[in-house]
C-alpha positions as CSV (number, residue, x, y, z in Angstrom):
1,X,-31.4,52.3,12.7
2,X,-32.9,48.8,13.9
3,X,-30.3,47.1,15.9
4,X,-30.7,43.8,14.4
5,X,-27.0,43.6,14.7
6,X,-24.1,42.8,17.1
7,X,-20.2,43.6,16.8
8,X,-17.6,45.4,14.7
9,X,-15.0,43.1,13.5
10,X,-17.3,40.0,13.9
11,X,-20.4,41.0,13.6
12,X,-23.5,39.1,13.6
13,X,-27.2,40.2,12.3
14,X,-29.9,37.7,13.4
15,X,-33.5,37.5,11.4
16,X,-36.3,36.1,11.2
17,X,-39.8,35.7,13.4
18,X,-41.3,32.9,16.6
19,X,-43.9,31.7,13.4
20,X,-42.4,32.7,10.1
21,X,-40.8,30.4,7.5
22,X,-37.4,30.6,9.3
23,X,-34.8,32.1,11.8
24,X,-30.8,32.6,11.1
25,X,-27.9,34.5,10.7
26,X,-25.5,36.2,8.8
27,X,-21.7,36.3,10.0
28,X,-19.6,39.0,8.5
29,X,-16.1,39.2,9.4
30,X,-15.1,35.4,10.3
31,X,-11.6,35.1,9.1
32,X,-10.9,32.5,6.4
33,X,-9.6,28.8,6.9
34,X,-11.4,28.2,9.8
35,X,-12.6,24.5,9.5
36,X,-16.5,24.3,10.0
37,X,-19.3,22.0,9.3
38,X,-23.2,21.7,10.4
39,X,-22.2,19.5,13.2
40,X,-20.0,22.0,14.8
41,X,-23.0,24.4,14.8
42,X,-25.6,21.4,15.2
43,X,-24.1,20.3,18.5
44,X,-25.0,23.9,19.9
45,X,-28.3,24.3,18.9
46,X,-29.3,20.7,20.1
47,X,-28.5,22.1,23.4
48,X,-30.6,25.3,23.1
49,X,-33.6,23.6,21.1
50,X,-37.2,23.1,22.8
51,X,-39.3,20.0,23.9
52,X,-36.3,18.3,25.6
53,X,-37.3,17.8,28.9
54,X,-40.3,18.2,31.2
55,X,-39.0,21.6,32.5
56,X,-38.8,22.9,29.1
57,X,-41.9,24.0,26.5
58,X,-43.4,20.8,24.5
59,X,-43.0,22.8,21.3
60,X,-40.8,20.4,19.5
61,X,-38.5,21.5,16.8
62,X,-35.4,19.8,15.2
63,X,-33.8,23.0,14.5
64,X,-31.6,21.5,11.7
65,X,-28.9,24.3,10.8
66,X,-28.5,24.9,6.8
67,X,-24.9,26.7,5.8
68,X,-26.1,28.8,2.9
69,X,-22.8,30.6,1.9
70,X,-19.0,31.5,3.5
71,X,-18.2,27.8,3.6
72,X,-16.4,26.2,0.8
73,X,-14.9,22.3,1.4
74,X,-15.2,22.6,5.3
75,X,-13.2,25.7,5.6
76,X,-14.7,29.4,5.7
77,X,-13.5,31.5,3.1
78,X,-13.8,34.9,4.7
79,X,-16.8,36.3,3.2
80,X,-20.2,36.2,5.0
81,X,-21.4,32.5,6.6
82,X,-25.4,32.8,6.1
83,X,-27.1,30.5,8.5
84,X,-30.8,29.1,8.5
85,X,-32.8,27.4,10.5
86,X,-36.4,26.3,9.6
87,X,-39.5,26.5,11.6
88,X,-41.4,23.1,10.9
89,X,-44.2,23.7,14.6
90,X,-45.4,26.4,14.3
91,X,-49.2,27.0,16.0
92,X,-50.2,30.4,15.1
93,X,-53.8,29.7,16.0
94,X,-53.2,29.5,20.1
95,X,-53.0,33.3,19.6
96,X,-55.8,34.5,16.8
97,X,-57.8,35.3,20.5
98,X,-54.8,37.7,21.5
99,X,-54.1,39.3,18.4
100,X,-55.8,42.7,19.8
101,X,-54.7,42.0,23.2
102,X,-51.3,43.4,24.5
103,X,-49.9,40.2,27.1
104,X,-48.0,41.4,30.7
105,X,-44.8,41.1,30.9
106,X,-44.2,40.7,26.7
107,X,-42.9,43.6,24.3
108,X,-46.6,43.3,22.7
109,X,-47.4,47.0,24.0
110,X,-44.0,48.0,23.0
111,X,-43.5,46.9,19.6
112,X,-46.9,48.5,19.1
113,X,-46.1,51.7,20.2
114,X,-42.9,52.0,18.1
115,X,-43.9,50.2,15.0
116,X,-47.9,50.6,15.0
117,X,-48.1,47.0,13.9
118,X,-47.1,43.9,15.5
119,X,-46.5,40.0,14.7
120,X,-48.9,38.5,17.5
121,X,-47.6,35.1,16.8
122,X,-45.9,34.0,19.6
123,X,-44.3,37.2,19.7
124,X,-42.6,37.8,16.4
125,X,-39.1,38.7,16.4
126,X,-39.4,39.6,19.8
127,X,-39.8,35.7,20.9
128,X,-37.0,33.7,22.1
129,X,-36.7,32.2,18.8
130,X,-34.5,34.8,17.6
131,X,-32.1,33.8,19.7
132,X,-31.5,30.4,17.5
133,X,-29.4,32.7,15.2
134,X,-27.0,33.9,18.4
135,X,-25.8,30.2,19.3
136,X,-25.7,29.4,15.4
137,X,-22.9,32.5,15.4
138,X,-22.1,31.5,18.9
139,X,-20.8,28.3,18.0
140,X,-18.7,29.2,15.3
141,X,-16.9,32.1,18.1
142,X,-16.5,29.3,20.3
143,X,-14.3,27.5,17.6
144,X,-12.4,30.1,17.3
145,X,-11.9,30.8,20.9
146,X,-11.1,26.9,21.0
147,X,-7.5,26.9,19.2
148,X,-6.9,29.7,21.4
149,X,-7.6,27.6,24.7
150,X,-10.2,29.6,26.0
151,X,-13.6,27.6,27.2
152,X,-17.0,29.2,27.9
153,X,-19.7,27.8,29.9
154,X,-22.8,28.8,32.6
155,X,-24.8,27.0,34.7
156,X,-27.5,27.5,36.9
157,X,-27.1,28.9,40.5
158,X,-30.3,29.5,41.7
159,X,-34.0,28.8,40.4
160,X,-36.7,30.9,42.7
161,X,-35.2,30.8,46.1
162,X,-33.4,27.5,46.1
163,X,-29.4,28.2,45.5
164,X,-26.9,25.5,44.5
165,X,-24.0,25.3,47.4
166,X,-21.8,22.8,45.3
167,X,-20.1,22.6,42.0
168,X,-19.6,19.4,39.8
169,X,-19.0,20.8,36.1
170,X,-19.3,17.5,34.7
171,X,-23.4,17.4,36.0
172,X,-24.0,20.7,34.1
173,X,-25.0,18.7,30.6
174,X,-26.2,15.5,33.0
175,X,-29.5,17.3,33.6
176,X,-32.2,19.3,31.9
177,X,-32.3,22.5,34.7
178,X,-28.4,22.7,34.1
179,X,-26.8,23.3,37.6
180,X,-23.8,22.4,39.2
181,X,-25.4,20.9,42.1
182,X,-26.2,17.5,42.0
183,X,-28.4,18.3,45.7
184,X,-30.0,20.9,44.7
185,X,-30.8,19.4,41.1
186,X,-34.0,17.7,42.3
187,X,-35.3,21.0,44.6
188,X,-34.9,23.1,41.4
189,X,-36.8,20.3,39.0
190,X,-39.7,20.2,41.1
191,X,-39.9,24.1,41.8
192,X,-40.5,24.3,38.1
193,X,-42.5,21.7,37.9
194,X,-44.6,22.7,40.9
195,X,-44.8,26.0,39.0
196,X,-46.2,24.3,35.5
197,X,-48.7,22.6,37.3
198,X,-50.3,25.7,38.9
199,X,-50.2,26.7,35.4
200,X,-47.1,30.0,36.6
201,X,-43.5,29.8,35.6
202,X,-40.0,30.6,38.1
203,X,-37.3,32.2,37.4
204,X,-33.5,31.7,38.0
205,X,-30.1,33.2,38.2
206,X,-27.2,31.7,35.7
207,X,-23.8,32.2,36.0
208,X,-21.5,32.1,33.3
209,X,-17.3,31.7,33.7
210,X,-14.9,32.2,30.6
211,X,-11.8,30.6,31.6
212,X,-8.1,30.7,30.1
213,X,-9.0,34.6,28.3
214,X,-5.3,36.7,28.0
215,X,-5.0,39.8,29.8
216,X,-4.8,42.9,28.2
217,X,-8.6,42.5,25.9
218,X,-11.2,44.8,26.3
219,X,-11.0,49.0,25.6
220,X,-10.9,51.9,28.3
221,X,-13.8,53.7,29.7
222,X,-17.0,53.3,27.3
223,X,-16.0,49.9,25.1
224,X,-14.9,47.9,28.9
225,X,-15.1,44.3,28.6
226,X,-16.9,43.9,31.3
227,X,-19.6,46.5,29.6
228,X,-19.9,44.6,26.4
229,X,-20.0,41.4,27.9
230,X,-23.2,43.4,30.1
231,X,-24.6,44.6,27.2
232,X,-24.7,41.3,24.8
233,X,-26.5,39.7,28.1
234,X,-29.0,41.9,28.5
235,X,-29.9,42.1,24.8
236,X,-31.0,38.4,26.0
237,X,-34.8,38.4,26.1
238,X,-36.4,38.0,29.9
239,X,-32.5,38.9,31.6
240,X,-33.1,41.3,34.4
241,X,-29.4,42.2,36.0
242,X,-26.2,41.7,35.4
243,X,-23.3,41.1,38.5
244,X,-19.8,40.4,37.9
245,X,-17.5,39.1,40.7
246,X,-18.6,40.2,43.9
247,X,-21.4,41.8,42.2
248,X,-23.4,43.4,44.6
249,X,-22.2,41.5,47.5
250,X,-19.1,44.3,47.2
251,X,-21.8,46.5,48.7
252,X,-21.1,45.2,52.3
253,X,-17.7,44.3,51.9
254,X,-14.8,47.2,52.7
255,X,-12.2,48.1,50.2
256,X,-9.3,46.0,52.3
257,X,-11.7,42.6,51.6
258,X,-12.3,43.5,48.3
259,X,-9.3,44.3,46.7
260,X,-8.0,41.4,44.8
261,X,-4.7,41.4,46.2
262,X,-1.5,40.4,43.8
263,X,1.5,38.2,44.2
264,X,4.1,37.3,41.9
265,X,2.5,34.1,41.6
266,X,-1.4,35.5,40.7
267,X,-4.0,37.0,42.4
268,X,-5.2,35.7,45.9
269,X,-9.3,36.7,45.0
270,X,-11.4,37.2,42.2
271,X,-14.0,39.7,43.6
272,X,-13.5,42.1,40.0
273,X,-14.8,39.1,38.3
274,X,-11.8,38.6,35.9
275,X,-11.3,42.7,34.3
276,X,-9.8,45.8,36.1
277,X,-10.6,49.1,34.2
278,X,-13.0,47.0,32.1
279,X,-9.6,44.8,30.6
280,X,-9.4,41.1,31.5
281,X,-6.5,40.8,34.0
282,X,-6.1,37.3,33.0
283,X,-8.3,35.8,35.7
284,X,-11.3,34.0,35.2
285,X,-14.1,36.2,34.1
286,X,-17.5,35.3,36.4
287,X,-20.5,36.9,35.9
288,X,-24.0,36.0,37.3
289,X,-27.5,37.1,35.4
290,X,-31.0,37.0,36.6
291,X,-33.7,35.6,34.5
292,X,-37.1,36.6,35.0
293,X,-40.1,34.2,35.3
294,X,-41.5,33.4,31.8
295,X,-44.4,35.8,30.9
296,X,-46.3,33.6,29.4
297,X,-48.7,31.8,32.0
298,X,-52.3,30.2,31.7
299,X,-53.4,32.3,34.4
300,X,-55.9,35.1,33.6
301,X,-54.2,38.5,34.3
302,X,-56.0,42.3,33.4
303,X,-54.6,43.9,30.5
304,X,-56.1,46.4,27.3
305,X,-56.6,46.0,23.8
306,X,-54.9,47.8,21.2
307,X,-57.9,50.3,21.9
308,X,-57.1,51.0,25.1
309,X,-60.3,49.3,26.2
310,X,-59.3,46.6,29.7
311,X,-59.8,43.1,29.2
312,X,-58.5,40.0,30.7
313,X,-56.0,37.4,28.9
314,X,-54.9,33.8,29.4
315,X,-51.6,33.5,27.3
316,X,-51.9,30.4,25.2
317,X,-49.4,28.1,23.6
318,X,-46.3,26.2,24.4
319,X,-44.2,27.5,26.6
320,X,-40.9,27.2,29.0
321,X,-42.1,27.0,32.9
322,X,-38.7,28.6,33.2
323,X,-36.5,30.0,30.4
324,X,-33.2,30.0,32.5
325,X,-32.1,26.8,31.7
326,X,-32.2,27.7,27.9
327,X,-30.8,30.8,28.6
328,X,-27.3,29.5,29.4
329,X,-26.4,28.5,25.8
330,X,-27.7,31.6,24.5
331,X,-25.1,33.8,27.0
332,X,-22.3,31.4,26.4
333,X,-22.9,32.2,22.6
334,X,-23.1,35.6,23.6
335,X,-19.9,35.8,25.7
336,X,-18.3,33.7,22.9
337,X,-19.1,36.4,19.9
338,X,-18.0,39.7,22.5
339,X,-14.7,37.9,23.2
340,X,-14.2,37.3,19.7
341,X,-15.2,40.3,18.6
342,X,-12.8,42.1,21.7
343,X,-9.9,40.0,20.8
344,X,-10.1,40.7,16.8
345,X,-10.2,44.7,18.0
346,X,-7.1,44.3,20.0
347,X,-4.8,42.3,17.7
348,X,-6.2,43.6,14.5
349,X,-8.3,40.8,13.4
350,X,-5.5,38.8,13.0
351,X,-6.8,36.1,15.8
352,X,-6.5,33.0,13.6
């Protein structure tokens, strides 16, 4: 099977290519009643969309959301919530030079191996794009997670070797790289900027915090909360590693340091990152991701055609100098549709 597809009691199947007519989503499994309209689903895709910002690509796309069924007089009526979202810029010609050239660092060689054709537009279904339909879906999980008090949200901690130190949560949505850190915010601008002018791209580590999540969610041994919550990120095109709580920091630390200690009041540390034996404990869950640099640079790098004969290749088009900013409303819809999907296993489906 193609694993187009994401979830067992809410599950999600994205589709849809980077130049085709469209890109969406089909819900299955969203209880009935919940009240929904394009704006609660708009207001999430205006934060992913492109050509916001000088740090971001200058491909410019409305990415106006279109509720084609499971909605019936603002409420969802249980059955599947089709989702669609039109591409209206496409430029298919900045690649007719590359269409028998595999790019570094893209799924071009990949997709070609397994499928013995490829969509060389911008990379087909293996673009970025796809990932419109996950914070379409997204946003509905987070309104579900909503009446149930628990918030989602990531930010950026480090872009190439500069690290944010401070945390103001309100500055996350005050600037187009997304940090915490109103010091670091211009450091991290003009490494990416620096970058687009030399015509190369950065990458970036995000961290991501679900706050107010009951204990008790998540499965023993192979369905772990913490797993699935690794496993949705890395299904996130150009994420590299996954950490949770001390992460690999625990490396250097002995047990007596990074035990999270207990009172009757809480726990003293958070070094587990929120789950013991892969169930939340009831603590904040923090994870950290690293985001590669974008592969998609202007600078001429060796690579083969689909003959196997070497060539060089300048990757054309409109692209993110670095894709980590964008990449931390795709994980918070990604958290948002494991959590809902963990918490619909563990009381039944019955979460509404």
């Amino acid at each position: 099977m193609y694993s187009n597809s994401y979830g067992e009691c809410f599950r999600i199947t994205t589709f849809g290519e980077s130049h085709g007519a469209a890109v969406g989503v089909i819900i299955d499994g969203c209880p009935s009643g919940l009240e929904l309209n394009n704006d609660d689903i708009q207001k999430e895709l205006d934060r992913r969309k492109p050509g916001q910002s000088k740090v971001s690509t200058l491909r410019k796309e409305d990415d106006m959301v279109e509720i084609l069924s499971g909605v019936f007089e603002g409420k969802t009526t249980g059955t599947p919530i089709a989702l669609i979202v039109k591409n209206m810029s496409q430029r298919s010609q900045d690649y007719n030079d590359i269409k028998d050239l595999f790019r570094p660092g893209h799924a071009d060689f990949t997709y070609f191996k397994k499928f013995g054709i490829r969509d060389y537009r911008g990379g087909g279904r293996a673009s970025a794009r796809e990932t419109i339909g996950r914070v379409a879906a997204g946003a509905v999980a987070k309104k579900i997670l909503a009446l149930k008090g628990i918030d989602i949200f990531g930010f950026i901690v480090q872009i190439e070797n500069i690290k944010a130190e401070n945390f103001d949560k309100e500055f996350i949505e005050q600037n187009p790289v997304r940090t915490a850190d109103r010091q670091a915010y211009p450091l991290m601008e003009e490494a990416i900027l620096k970058a687009k002018k030399e015509l190369d791209s950065v990458g970036g580590v995000v961290e991501l915090c679900i706050k107010n999540i009951p204990a008790g969610i998540g499965e023993p041994v192979f369905d772990r909360l913490n797993a699935r919550l690794a496993y949705a990120i890395m299904s996130i095109p150009a994420v590299k590693g996954v950490e949770f709580g001390a992460g690999f920091k625990a490396v250097s630390m002995r047990g007596s340091e990074n035990n999270d200690e207990i009172t009757p009041d809480y726990f003293l540390s958070n070094n587990s990152g929120g789950t013991l034996g892969g169930i939340s404990s009831g603590q904040d869950i923090v994870l950290r991701f690293a985001v590669k640099p974008t592969s998609s640079i202007l600078i001429p790098k060796k690579t083969i055609d689909i003959n196997g004969r070497p060539k060089e290749i300048v990757t054309k088009g409109r692209h993110d100098p670095c894709v980590a900013p964008r990449g931390v409303i795709v994980a918070e819809a990604m958290a948002a549709l494991t959590i809902v999907d963990m918490m619909m296993i563990h009381t039944g489906r019955n979460i509404i």
